[in-house]
FIKOLZA-1660 file (N, C-alpha, C; in steps of 0.1 Angstrom, whole numbers, plus 5000, padded with zeros to 4 digits):
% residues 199
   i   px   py   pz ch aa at
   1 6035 0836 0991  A  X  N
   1 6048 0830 0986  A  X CA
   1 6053 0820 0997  A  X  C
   2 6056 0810 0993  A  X  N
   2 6063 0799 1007  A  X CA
   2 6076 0807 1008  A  X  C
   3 6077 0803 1022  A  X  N
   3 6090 0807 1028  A  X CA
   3 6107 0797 1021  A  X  C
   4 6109 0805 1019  A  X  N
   4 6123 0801 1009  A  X CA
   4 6137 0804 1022  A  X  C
   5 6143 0797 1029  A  X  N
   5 6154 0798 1038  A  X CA
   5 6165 0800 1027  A  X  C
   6 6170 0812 1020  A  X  N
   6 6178 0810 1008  A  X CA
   6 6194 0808 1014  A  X  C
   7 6197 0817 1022  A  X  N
   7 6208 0815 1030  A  X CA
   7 6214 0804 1038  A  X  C
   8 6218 0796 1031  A  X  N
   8 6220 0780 1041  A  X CA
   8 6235 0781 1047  A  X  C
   9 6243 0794 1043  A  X  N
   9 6256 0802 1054  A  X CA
   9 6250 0805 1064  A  X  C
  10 6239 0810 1069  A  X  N
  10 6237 0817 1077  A  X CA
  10 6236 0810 1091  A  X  C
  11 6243 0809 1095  A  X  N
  11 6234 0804 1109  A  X CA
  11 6222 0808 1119  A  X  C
  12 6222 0795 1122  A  X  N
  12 6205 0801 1130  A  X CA
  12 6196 0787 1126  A  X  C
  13 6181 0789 1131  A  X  N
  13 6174 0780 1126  A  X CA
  13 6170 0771 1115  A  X  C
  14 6172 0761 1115  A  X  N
  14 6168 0755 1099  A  X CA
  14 6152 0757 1099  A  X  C
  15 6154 0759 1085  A  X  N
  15 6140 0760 1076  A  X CA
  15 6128 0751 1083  A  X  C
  16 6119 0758 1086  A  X  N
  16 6109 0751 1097  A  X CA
  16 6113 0754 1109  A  X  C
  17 6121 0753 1114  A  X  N
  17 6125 0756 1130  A  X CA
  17 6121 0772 1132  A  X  C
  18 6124 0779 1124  A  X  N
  18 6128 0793 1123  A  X CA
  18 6110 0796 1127  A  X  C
  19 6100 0799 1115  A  X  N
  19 6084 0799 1120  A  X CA
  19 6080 0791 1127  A  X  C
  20 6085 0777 1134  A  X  N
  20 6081 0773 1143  A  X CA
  20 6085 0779 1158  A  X  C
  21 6097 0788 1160  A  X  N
  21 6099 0794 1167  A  X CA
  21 6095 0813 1168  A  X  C
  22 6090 0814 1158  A  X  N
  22 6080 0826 1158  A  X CA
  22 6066 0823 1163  A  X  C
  23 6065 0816 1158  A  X  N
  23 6047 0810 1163  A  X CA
  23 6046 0808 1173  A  X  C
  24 6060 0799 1183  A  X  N
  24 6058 0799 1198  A  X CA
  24 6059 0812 1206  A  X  C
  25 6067 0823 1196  A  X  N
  25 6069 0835 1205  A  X CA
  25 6056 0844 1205  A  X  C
  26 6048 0840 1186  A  X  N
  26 6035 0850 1190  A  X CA
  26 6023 0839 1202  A  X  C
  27 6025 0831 1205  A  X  N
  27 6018 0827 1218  A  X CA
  27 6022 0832 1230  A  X  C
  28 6034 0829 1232  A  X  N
  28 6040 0834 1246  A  X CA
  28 6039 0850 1248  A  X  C
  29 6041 0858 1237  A  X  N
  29 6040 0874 1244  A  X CA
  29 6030 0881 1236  A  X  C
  30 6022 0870 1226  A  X  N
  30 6008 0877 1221  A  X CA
  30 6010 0884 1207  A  X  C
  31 6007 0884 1192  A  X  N
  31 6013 0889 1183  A  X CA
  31 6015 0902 1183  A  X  C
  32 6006 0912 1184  A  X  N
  32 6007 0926 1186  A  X CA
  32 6021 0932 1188  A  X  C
  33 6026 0929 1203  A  X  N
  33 6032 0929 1212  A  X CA
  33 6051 0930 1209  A  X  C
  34 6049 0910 1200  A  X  N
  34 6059 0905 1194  A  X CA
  34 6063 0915 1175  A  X  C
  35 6055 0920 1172  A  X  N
  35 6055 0923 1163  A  X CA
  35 6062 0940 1165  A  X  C
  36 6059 0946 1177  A  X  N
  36 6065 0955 1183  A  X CA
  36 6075 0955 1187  A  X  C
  37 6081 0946 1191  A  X  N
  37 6095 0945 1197  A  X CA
  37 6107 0940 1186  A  X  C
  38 6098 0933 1173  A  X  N
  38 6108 0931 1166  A  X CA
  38 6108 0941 1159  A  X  C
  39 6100 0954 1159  A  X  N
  39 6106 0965 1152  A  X CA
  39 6110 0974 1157  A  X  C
  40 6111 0977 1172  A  X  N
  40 6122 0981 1180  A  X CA
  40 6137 0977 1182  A  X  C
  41 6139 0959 1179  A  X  N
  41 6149 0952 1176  A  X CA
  41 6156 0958 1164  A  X  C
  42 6147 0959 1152  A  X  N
  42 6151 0961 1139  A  X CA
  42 6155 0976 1144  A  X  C
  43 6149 0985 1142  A  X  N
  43 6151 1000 1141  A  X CA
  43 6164 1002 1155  A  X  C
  44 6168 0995 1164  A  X  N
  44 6180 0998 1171  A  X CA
  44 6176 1004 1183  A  X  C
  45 6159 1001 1187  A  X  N
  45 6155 1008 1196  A  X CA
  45 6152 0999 1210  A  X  C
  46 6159 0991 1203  A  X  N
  46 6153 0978 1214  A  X CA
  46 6166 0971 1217  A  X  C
  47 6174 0966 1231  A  X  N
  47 6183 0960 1230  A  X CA
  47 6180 0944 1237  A  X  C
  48 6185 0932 1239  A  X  N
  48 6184 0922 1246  A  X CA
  48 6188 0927 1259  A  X  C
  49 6172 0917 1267  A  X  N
  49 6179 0924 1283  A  X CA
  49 6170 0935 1285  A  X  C
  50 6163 0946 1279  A  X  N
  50 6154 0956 1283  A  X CA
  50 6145 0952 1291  A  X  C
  51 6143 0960 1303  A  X  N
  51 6126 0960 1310  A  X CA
  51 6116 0961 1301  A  X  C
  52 6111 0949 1308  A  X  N
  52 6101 0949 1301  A  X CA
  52 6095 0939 1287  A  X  C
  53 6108 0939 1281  A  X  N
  53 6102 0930 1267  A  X CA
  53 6109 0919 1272  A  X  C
  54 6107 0909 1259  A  X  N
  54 6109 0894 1269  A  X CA
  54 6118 0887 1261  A  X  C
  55 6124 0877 1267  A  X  N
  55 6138 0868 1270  A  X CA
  55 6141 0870 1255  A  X  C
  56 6154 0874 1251  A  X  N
  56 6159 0873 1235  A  X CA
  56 6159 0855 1228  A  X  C
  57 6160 0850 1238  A  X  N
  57 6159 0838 1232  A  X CA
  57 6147 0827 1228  A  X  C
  58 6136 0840 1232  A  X  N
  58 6124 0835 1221  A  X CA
  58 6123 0836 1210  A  X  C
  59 6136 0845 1200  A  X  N
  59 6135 0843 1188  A  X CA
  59 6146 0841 1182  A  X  C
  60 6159 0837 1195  A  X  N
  60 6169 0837 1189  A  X CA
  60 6177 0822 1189  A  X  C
  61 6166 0815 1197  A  X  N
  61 6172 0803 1201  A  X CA
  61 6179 0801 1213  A  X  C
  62 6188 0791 1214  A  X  N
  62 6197 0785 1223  A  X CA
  62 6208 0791 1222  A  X  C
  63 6216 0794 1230  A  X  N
  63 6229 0805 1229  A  X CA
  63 6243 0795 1221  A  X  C
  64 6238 0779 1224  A  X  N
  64 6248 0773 1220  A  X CA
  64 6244 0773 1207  A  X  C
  65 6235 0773 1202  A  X  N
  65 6236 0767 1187  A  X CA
  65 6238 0778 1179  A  X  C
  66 6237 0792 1181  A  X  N
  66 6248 0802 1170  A  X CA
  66 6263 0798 1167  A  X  C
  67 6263 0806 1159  A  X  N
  67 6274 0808 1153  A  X CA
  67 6284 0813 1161  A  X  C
  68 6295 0808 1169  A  X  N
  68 6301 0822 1179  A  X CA
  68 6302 0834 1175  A  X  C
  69 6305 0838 1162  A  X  N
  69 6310 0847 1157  A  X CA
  69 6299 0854 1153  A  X  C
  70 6286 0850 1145  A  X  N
  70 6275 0861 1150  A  X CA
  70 6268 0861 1158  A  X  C
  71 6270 0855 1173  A  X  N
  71 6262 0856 1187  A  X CA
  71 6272 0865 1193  A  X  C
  72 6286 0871 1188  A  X  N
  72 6294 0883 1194  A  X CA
  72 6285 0894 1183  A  X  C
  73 6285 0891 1171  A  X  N
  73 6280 0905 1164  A  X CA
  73 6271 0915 1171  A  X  C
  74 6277 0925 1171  A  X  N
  74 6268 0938 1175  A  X CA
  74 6252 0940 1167  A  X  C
  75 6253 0928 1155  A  X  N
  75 6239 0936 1145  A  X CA
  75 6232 0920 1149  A  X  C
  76 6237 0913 1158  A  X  N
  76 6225 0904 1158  A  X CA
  76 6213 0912 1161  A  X  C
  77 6211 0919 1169  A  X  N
  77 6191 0923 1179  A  X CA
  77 6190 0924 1167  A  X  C
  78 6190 0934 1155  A  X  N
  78 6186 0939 1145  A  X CA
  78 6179 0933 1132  A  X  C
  79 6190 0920 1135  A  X  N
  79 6187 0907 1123  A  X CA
  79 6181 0899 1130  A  X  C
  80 6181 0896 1140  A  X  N
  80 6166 0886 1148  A  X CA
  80 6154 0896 1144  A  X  C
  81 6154 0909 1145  A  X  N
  81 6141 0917 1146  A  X CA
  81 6137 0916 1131  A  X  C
  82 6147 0914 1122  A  X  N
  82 6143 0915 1110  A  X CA
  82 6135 0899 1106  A  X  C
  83 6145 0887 1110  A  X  N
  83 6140 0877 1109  A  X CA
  83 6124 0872 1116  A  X  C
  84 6121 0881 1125  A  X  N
  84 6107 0876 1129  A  X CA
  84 6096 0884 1116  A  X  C
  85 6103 0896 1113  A  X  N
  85 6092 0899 1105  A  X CA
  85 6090 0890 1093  A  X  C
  86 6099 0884 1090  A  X  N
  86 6095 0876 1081  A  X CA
  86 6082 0865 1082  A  X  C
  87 6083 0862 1093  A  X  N
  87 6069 0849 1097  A  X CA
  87 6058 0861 1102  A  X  C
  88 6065 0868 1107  A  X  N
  88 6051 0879 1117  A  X CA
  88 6053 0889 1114  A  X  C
  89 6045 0900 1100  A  X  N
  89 6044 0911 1095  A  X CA
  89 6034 0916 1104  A  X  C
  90 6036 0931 1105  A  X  N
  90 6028 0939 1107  A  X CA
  90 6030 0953 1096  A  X  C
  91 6023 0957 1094  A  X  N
  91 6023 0970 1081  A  X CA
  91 6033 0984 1090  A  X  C
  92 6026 0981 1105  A  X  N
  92 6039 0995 1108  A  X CA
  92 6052 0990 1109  A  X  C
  93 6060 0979 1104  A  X  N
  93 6071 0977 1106  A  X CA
  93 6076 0983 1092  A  X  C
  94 6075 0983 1084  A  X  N
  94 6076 0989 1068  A  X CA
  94 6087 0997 1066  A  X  C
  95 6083 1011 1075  A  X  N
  95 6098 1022 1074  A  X CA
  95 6106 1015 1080  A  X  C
  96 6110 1005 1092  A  X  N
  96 6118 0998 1100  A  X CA
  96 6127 0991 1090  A  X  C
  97 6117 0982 1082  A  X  N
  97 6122 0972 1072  A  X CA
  97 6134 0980 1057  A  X  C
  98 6125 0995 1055  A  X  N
  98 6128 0997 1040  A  X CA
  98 6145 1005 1052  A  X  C
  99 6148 1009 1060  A  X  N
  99 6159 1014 1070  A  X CA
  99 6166 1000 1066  A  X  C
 100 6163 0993 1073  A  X  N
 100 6172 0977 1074  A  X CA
 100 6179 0974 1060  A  X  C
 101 6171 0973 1050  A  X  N
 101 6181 0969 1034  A  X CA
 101 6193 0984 1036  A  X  C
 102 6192 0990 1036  A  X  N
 102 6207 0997 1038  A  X CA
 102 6214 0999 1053  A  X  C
 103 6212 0990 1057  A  X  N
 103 6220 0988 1072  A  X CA
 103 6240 0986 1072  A  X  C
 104 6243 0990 1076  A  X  N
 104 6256 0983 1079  A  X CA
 104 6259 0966 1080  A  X  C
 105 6253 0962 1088  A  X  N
 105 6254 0947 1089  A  X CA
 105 6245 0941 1072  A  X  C
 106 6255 0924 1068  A  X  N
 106 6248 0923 1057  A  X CA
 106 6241 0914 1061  A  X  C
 107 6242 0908 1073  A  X  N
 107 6229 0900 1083  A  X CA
 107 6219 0908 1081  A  X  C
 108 6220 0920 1088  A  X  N
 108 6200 0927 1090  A  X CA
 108 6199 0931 1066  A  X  C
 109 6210 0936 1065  A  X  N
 109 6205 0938 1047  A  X CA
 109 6198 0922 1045  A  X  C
 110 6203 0909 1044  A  X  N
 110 6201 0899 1038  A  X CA
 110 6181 0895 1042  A  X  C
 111 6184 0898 1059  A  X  N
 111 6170 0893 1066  A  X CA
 111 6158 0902 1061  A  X  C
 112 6163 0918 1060  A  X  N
 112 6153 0929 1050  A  X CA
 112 6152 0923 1040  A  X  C
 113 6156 0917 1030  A  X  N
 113 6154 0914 1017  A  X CA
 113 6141 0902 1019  A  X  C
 114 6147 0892 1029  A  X  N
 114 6136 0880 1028  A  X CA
 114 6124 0885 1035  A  X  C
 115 6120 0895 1043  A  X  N
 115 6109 0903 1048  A  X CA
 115 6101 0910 1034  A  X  C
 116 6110 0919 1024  A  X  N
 116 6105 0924 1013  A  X CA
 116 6103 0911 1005  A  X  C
 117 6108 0898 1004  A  X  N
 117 6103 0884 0999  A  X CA
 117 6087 0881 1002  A  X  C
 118 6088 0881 1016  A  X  N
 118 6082 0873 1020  A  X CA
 118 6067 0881 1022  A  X  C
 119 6066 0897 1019  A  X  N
 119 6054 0903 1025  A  X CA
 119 6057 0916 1014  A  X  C
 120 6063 0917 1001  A  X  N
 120 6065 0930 0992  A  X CA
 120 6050 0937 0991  A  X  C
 121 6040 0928 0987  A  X  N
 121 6021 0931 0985  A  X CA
 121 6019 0942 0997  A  X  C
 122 6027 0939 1015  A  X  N
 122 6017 0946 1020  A  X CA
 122 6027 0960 1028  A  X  C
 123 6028 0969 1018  A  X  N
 123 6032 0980 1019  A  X CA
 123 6050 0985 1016  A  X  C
 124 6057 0972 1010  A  X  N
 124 6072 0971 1002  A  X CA
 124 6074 0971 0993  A  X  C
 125 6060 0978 0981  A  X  N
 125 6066 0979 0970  A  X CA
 125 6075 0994 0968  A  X  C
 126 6075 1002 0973  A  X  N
 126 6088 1009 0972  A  X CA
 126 6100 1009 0973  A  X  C
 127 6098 0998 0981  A  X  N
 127 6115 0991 0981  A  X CA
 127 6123 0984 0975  A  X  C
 128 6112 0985 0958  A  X  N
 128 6123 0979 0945  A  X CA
 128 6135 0988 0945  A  X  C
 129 6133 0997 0942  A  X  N
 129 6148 1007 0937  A  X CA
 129 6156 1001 0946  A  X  C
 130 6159 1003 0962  A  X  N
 130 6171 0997 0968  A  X CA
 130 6173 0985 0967  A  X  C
 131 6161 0979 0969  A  X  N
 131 6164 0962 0964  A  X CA
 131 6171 0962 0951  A  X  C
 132 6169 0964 0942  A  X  N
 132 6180 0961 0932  A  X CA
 132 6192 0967 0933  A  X  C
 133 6192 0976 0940  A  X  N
 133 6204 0984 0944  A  X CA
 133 6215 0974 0947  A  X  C
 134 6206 0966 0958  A  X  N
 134 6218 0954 0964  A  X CA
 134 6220 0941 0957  A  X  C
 135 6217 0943 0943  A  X  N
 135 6217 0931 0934  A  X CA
 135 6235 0933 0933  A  X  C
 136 6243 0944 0935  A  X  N
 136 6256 0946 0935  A  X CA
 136 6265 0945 0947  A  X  C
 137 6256 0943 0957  A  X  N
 137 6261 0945 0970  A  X CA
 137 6273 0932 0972  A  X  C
 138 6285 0937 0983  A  X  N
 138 6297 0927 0983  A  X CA
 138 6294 0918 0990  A  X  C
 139 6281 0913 0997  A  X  N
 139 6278 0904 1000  A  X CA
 139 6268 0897 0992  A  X  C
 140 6272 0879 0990  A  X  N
 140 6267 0870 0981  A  X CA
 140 6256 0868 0984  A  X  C
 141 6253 0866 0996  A  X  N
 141 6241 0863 1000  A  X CA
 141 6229 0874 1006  A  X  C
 142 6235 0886 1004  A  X  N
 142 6226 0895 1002  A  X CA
 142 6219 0895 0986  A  X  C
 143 6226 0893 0981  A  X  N
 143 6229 0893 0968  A  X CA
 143 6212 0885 0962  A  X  C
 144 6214 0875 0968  A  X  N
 144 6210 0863 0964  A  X CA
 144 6195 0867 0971  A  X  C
 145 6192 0871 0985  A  X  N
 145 6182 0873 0989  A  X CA
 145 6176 0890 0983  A  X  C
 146 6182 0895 0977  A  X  N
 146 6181 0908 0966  A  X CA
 146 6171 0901 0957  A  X  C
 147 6179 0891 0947  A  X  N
 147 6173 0888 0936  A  X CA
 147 6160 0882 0939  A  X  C
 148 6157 0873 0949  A  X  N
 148 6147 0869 0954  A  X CA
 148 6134 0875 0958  A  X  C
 149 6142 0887 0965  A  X  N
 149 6124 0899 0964  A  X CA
 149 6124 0910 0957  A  X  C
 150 6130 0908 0947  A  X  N
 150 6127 0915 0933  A  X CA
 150 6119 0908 0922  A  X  C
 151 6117 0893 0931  A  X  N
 151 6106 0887 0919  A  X CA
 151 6095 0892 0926  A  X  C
 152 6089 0899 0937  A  X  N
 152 6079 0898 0948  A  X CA
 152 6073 0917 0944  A  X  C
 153 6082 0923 0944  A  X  N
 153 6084 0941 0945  A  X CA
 153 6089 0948 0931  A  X  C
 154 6097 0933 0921  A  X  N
 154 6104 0942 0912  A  X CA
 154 6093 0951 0896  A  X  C
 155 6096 0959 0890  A  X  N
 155 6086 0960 0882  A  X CA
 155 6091 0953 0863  A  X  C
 156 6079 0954 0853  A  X  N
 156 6091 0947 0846  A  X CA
 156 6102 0950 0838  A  X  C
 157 6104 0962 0838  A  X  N
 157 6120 0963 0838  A  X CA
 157 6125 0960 0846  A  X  C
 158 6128 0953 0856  A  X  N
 158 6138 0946 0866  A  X CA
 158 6143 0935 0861  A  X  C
 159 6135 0929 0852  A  X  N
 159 6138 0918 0846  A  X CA
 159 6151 0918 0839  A  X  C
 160 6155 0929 0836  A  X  N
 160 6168 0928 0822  A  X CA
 160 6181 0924 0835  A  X  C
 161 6181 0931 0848  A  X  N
 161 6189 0929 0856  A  X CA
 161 6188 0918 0864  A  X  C
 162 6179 0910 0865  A  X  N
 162 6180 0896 0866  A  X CA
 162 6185 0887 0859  A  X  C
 163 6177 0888 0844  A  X  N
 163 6183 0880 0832  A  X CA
 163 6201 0882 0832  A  X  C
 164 6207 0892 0836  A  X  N
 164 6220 0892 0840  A  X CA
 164 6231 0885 0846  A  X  C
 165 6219 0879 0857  A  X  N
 165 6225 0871 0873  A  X CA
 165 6221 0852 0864  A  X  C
 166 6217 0853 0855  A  X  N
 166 6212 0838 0856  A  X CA
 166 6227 0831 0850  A  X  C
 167 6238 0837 0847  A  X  N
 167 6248 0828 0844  A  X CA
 167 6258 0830 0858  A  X  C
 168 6257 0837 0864  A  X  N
 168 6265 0842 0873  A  X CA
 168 6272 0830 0879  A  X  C
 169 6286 0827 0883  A  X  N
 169 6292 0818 0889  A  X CA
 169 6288 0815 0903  A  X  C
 170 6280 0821 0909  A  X  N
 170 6271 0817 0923  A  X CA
 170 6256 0814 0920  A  X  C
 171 6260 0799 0918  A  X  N
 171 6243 0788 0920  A  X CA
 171 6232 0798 0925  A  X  C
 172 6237 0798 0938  A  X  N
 172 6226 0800 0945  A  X CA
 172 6215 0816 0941  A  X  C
 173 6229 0825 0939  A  X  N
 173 6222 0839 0934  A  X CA
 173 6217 0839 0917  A  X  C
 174 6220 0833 0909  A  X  N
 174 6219 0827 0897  A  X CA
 174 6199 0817 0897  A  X  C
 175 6197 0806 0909  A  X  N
 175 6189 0802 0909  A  X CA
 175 6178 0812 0918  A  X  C
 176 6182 0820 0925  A  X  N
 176 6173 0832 0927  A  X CA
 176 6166 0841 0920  A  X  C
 177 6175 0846 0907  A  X  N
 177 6170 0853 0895  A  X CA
 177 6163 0843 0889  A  X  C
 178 6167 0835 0885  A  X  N
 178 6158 0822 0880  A  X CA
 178 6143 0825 0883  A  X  C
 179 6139 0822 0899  A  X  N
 179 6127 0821 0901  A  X CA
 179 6120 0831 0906  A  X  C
 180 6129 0844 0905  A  X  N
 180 6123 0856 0906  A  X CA
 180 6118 0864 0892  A  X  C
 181 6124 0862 0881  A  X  N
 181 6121 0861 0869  A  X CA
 181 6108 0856 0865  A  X  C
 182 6103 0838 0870  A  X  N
 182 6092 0829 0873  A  X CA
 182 6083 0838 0880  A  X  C
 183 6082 0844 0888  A  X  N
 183 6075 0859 0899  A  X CA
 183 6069 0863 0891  A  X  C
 184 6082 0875 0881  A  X  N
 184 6078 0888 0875  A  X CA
 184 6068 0882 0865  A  X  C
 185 6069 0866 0858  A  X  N
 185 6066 0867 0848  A  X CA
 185 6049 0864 0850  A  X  C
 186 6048 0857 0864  A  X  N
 186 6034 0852 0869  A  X CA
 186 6027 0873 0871  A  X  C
 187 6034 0877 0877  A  X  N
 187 6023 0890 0886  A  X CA
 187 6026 0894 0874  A  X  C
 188 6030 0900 0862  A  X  N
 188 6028 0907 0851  A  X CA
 188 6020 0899 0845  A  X  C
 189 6016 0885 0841  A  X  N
 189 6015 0879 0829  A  X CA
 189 6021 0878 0816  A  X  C
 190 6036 0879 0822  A  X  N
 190 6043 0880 0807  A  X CA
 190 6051 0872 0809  A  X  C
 191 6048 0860 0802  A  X  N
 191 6053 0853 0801  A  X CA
 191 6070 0852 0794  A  X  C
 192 6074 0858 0787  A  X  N
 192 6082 0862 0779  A  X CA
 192 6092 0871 0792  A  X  C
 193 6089 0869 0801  A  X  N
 193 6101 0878 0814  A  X CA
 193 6105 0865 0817  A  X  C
 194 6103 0852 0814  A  X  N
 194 6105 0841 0825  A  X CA
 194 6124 0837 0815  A  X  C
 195 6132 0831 0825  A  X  N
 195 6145 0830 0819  A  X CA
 195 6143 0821 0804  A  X  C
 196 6155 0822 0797  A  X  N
 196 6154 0813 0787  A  X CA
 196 6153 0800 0787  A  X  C
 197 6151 0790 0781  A  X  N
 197 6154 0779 0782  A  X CA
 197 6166 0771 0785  A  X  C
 198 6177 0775 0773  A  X  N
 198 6190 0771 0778  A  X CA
 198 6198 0774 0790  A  X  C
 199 6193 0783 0799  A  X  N
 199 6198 0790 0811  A  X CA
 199 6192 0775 0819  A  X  C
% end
């Protein structure tokens, strides 16, 4: 599945910068390694600044170009660690990832979702049930990255709760069921899951 930056609130790297700055980090500390640390990041086991792992701003960027307000957040480590897995999956990050969709922060929930987006095939298909769970969640843009890897994990009953979101007054979570719908209808072959036409 191509990488979909669905959150354009979010601050941080634009689309392309983001895997181009994973790719320099799996060079500089080797993927294995990197793939380890962001699931220490994620699971809360890892903080910026530990012996031993290396500089936070290999995946977090320039200190100036955050957001101030989530470069103070306490759940940044967590949502950096979640955002690497998105370009750099490893299979033992899995229990880390399926922990993260019910995190407190709706940064590390939103970044879980686009990891269960971007890698559901290798070992997240259990993570439909909470994923749709957060098709309700108070945040929009979790919301929206919900609908998104429910085309990837969801089964075809998921469908009826997408077809839901396609009039919804938020575009963006509305055009997510859309093309997660287009998903269900490709990995089932049923055609007949894809939205209606007048939608």
């Amino acid at each position: 599945m191509a990488d979909r930056y669905w959150d354009v609130n979010l601050p941080g790297p634009a689309e392309g910068e983001e895997t181009a700055m994973v790719t320099a980090a799996v060079e500089h500390v080797g993927g294995r390694q990197l793939a380890d640390w962001a699931v220490r990041l994620l699971s809360g086991r890892a903080r910026p600044g530990d012996a031993g792992d290396p500089d936070i701003a290999l995946i977090r960027g320039e200190a100036d170009t955050l957001d101030p307000e989530l470069a103070l957040d306490p759940h940044l480590p967590r949502m950096l660690g979640a955002r690497v897995l998105v370009h750099h999956w490893h299979p033992r990050a899995a229990d880390a990832v399926l922990a993260g969709l019910t995190d407190e922060s709706a940064a590390v929930r939103q970044a879980c979702c686009r990891v269960v987006a971007a890698h559901g095939s290798e070992g997240l298909v259990s993570a439909a049930r909470t994923v749709e769970a957060l098709l309700s969640d108070p945040d929009p843009r979790v919301r929206s990255a919900a609908a998104q890897a429910l085309g990837e994990v969801g089964g075809e009953s998921t469908a009826s709760a997408l077809q839901g979101l396609l009039m919804d007054p938020d575009s963006v979570l509305a055009s997510a069921a859309e093309d997660a719908l287009d998903r269900l209808a490709e990995r089932f072959n049923r055609p007949d899951l894809r939205a209606e036409p007048e939608y």
